[in-house]
C-alpha positions in Angstrom: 13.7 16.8 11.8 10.6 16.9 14.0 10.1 19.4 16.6 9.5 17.5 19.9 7.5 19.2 23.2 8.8 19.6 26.2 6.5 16.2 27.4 8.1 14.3 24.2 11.8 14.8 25.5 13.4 12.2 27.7 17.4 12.4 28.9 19.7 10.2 30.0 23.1 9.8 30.9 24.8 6.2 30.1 27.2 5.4 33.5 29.3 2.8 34.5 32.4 1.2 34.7 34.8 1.5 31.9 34.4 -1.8 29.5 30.4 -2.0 31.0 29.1 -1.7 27.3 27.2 2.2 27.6 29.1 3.1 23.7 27.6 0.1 22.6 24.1 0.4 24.2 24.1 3.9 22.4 24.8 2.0 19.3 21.8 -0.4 19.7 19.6 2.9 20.8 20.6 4.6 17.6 20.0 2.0 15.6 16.4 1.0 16.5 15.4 4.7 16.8 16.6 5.0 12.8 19.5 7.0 13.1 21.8 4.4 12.3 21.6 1.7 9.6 24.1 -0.7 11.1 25.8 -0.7 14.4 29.1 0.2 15.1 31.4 -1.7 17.1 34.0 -0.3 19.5 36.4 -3.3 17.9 35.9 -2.2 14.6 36.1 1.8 15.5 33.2 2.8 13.8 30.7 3.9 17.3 28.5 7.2 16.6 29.7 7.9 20.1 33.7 7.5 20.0 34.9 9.0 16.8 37.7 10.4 18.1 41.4 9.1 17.5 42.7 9.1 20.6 39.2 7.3 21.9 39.9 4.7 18.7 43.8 4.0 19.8 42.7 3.8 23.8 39.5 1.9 23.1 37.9 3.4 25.6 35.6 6.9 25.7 37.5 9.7 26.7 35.0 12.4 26.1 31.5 12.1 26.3 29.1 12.2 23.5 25.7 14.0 22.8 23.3 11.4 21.1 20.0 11.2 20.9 17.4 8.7 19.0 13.5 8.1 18.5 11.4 6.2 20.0 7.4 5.6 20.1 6.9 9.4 18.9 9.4 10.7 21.6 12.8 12.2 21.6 15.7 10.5 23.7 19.0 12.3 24.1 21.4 10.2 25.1 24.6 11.3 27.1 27.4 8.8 26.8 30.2 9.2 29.0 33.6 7.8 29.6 34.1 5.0 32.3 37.5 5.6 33.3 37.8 8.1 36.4 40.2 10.0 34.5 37.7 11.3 32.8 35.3 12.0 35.4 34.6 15.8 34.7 32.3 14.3 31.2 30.3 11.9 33.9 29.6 14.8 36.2 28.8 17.4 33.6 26.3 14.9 31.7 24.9 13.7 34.4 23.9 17.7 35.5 22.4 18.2 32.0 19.9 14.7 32.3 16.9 13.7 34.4 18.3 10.1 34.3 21.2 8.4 34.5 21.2 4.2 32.7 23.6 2.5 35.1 25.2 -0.5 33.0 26.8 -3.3 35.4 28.8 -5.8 33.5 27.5 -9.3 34.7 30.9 -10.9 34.8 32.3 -8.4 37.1 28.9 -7.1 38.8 29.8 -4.2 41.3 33.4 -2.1 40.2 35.4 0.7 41.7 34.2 2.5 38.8 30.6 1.6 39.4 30.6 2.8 42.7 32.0 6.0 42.0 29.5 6.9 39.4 26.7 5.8 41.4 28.1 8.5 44.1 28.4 11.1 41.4 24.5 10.4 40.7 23.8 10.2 44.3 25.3 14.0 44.8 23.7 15.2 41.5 20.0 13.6 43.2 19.7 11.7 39.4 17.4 8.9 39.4 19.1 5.7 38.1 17.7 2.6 36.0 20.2 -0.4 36.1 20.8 -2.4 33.2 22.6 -5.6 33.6 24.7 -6.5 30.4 26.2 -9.1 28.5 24.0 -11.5 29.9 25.2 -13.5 26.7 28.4 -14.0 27.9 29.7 -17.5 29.0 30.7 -16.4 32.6 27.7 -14.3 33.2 26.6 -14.5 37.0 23.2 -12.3 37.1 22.5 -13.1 40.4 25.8 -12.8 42.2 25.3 -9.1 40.2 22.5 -8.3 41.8 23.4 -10.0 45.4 26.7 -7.2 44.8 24.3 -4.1 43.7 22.4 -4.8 46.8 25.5 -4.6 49.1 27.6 -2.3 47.8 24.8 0.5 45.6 21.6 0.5 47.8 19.3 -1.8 49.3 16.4 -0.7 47.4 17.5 -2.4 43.6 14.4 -3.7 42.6 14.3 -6.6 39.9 12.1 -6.2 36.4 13.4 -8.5 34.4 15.4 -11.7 35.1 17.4 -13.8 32.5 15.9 -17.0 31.5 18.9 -18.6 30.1 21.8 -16.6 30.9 25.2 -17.8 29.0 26.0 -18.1 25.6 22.5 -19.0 24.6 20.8 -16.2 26.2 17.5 -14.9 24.2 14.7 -14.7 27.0 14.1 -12.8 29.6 11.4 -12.4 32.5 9.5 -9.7 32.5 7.9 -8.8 36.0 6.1 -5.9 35.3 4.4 -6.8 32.5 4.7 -10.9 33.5 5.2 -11.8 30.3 8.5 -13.4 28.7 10.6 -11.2 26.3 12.1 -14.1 23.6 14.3 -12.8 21.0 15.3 -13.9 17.8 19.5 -14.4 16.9 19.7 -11.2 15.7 18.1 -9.6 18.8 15.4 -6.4 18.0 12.0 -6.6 18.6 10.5 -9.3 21.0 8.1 -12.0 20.8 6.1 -11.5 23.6 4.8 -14.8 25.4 3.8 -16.5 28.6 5.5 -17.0 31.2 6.8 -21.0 30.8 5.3 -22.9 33.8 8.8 -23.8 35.9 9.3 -19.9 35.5 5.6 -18.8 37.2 6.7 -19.2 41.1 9.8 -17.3 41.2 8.3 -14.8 38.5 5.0 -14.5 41.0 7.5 -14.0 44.1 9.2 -11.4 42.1 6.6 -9.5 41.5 4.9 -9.4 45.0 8.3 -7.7 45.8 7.6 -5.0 43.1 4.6 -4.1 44.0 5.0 -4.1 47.8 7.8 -1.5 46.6 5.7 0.3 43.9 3.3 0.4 46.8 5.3 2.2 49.5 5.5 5.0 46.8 1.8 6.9 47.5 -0.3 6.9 50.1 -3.0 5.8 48.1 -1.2 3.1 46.4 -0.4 1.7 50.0 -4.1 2.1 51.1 -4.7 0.0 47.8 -2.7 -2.4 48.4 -3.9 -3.0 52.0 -7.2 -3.2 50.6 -6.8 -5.5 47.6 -3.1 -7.1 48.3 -2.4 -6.5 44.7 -1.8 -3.2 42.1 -2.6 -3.3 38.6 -0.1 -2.7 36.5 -0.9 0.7 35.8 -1.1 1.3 39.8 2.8 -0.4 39.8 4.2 1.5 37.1 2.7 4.7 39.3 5.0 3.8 41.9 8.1 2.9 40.0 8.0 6.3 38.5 7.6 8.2 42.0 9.9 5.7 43.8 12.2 6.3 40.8 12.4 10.4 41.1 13.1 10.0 45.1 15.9 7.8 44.4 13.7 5.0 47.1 13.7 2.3 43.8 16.5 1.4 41.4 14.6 -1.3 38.7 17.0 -3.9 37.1 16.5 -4.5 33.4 18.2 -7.6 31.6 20.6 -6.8 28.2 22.9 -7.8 25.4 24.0 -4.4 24.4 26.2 -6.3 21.5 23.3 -8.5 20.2 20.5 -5.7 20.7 18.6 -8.0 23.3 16.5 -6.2 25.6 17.3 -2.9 24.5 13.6 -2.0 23.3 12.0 -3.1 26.4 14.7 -0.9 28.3 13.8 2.3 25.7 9.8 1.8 26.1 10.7 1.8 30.3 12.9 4.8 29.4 9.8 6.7 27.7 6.9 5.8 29.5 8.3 5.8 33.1 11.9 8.0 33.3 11.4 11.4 34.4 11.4 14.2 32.1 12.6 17.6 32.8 9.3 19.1 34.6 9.3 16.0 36.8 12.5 17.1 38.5 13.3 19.7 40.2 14.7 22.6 38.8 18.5 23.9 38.6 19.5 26.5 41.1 20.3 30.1 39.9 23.4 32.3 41.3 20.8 34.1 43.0 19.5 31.0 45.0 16.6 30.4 42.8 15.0 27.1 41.7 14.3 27.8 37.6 11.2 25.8 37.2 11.4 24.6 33.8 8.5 26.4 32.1 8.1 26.0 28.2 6.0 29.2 28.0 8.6 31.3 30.3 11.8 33.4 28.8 14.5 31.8 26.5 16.9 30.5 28.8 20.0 27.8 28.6 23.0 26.1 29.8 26.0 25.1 28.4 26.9 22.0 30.1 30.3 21.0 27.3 31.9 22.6 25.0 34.8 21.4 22.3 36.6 22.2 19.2 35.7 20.1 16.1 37.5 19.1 12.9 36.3 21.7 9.9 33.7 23.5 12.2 35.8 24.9 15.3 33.9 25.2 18.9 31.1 23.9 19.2 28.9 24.4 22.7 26.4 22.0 24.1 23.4 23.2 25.5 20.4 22.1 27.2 17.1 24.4 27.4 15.5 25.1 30.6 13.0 27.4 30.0 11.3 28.6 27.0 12.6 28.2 23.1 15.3 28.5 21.7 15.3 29.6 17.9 17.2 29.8 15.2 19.2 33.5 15.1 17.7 34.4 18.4 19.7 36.9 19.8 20.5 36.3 24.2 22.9 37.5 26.4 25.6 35.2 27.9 24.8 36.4 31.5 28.1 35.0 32.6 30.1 37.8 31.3 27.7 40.3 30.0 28.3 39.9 26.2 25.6 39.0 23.8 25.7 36.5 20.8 23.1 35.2 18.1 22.0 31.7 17.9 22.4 31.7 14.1 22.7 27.9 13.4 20.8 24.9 15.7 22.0 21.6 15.4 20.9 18.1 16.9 23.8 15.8 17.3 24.8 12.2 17.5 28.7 12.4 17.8 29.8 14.2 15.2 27.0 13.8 12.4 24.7 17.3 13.1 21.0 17.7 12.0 20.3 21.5 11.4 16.9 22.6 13.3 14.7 25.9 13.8 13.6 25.3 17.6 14.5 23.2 20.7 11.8 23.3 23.7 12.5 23.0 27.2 14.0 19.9 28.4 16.1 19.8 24.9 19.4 19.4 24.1 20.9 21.1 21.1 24.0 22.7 19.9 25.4 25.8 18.5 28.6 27.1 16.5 30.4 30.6 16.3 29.8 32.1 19.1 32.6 34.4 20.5 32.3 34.4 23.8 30.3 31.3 25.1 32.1 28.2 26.9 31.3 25.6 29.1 29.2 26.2 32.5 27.9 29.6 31.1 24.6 30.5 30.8 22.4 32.0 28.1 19.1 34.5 28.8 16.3 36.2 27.2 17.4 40.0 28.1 16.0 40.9 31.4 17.2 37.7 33.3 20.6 39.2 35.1 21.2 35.7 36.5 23.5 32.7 35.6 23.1 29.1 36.6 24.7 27.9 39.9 25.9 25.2 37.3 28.2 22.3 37.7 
């Protein structure tokens, strides 16, 4: 497998309420990046992300998964994690380990208890969140009583990017306000057709996007100044904004899906690369000494095990994610949460339980590791000469 740079790495965390379709999303995401040569269906009990029995007799994640997939030359792990509050300790501990957290709302409920709570869980963690309104191909779907709710009960400050043109069992179009263009899609969903705006569309897509970019404006100083000047932004000025507005939390875009037919899932992955923040664009985690670690891919070896667990035929297996440096294949660190030292002697990429054995993994990474003796969740793992640990989760 590739080696990806720190600036080719993107992270996310899937959120929401239980039954909001994040296992499936991840099946869509797998599948276009080429992971996958089918999707799985949580039905059918053949997801990447719950292969688990207990999650295949609930029908519901328990744990959460480490995924990741490909995407326009870049790298996007993928943390999926379990809906019900229950389970809450796999939100909170993925969430730490991403830059980005893809809240999915299903549009028959809109706004849940469990929505809420992970949207609180983000809030304390400071993790930018991109909304993703789902099963918009569903017969009771209500897109704008959703986003009437996420106004009321999330935050003021959801912006719209896409809109559905013909929500309901026929859906296969969306709006896209960013790039004002219309996303069609073919019955088995993929890649879109990308067309103009039909003419009984224009007015409420042109009101639409007036409201972006007054928001993309309020962003940058210099955006504003531009927008005073010229009452418009390009759309390289508005996606500017959206990403700043995005890492201060001050703008939560809306993006339109059918996780289950793979409709609008590669317009929400190319947002996901170009705009979501990577590691260096947030701030750094805190050490026990009080320390921001800027994430430095030149600096010391340095990482953090955000979950471990004990799998069939290999044993424990930790999680890590790296936040400064590289970490390689047999590199020998010290676990600076108790003083002992281990070798790194295999690397693997996951998604669920299918590993890919690698060399390297650059800052911003996620990767995993097996045998170690003395290594468990929330400890952390140092070039020798760093005597701290993270403040962790």
């Amino acid at each position: 497998m590739k080696t990806y740079q720190t600036d080719q790495v993107k992270t996310i965390s899937l959120i929401g309420n239980s039954n909001s379709g994040k296992t499936t999303l991840a099946e869509a995401m797998l599948f276009i990046g080429g992971i996958t040569d089918r999707r799985g269906t949580v039905e059918a009990k053949n997801t990447v992300s719950d292969y688990r029995p207990a999650e295949h007799e609930s029908g519901n994640s328990i744990f959460s998964s480490v995924l990741y997939t490909e995407f326009q030359n870049k790298k996007i792990n993928i943390l999926d994690t379990p809906g019900l509050d229950d389970f809450c300790g796999g939100v909170i501990s993925s969430l730490f380990a991403s830059d980005c957290a893809v809240m999915l709302i299903n549009v028959q409920n809109g706004v849940e208890v469990g929505t809420e709570i992970h949207f609180r869980h983000a809030e304390k963690l400071n993790k930018p969140i991109i909304m993703a309104v789902n099963g918009l191909d569903h017969e009771k779907a209500n897109f704008e009583k959703s986003i009437e709710m996420m106004k009321e009960r999330l935050s003021s400050d959801v912006v719209v990017i896409q809109y559905p043109v013909n929500e309901g069992t026929g859906f296969n179009a969306v709006i896209d306000i960013l790039k004002m263009k219309m996303l069609k899609y073919g019955k088995d969903g993929g890649k879109a057709e990308v067309v103009d705006i039909p003419d009984d569309q224009k007015d409420r897509a042109a009101e639409l996007r007036a409201q972006l970019v007054e928001k993309a404006a309020e962003a940058d100083e210099s955006l504003m100044e531009l927008f005073f000047s010229s009452e418009t932004l390009s759309e390289a000025d508005v996606r500017k904004g959206i990403a700043k507005s995005l890492i201060a939390r001050s703008l939560f875009p809306v993006f339109c899906i059918s996780a289950k037919n793979n409709i609008g899932v590669d317009d929400l992955m190319d947002f996901i690369v170009t705009e979501a923040p990577s590691v260096t664009d947030m701030p750094g985690p805190l050490n026990s000494k009080g320390q921001e670690i800027k994430p430095n891919p030149a600096g010391p070896a340095s990482a953090y095990v955000f979950k471990s667990a004990i799998e069939e035929h290999i044993g424990e297996i930790n999680y890590f994610r790296v936040y400064s440096g590289k970490i390689t294949e047999n590199l020998d660190v010290v676990n600076t949460s108790n003083g002992t030292k281990e070798r790194l002697s295999q690397l693997y990429v996951c998604a669920g339980k299918n590993r890919t054995k690698v060399s390297e993994l650059n800052t911003g990474d996620i990767g995993a590791v097996v045998k170690l003796k003395n290594t468990r969740m929330n400890h952390t793992l140092n070039a020798p000469g760093n005597d701290w640990t993270y403040k962790g989760i």
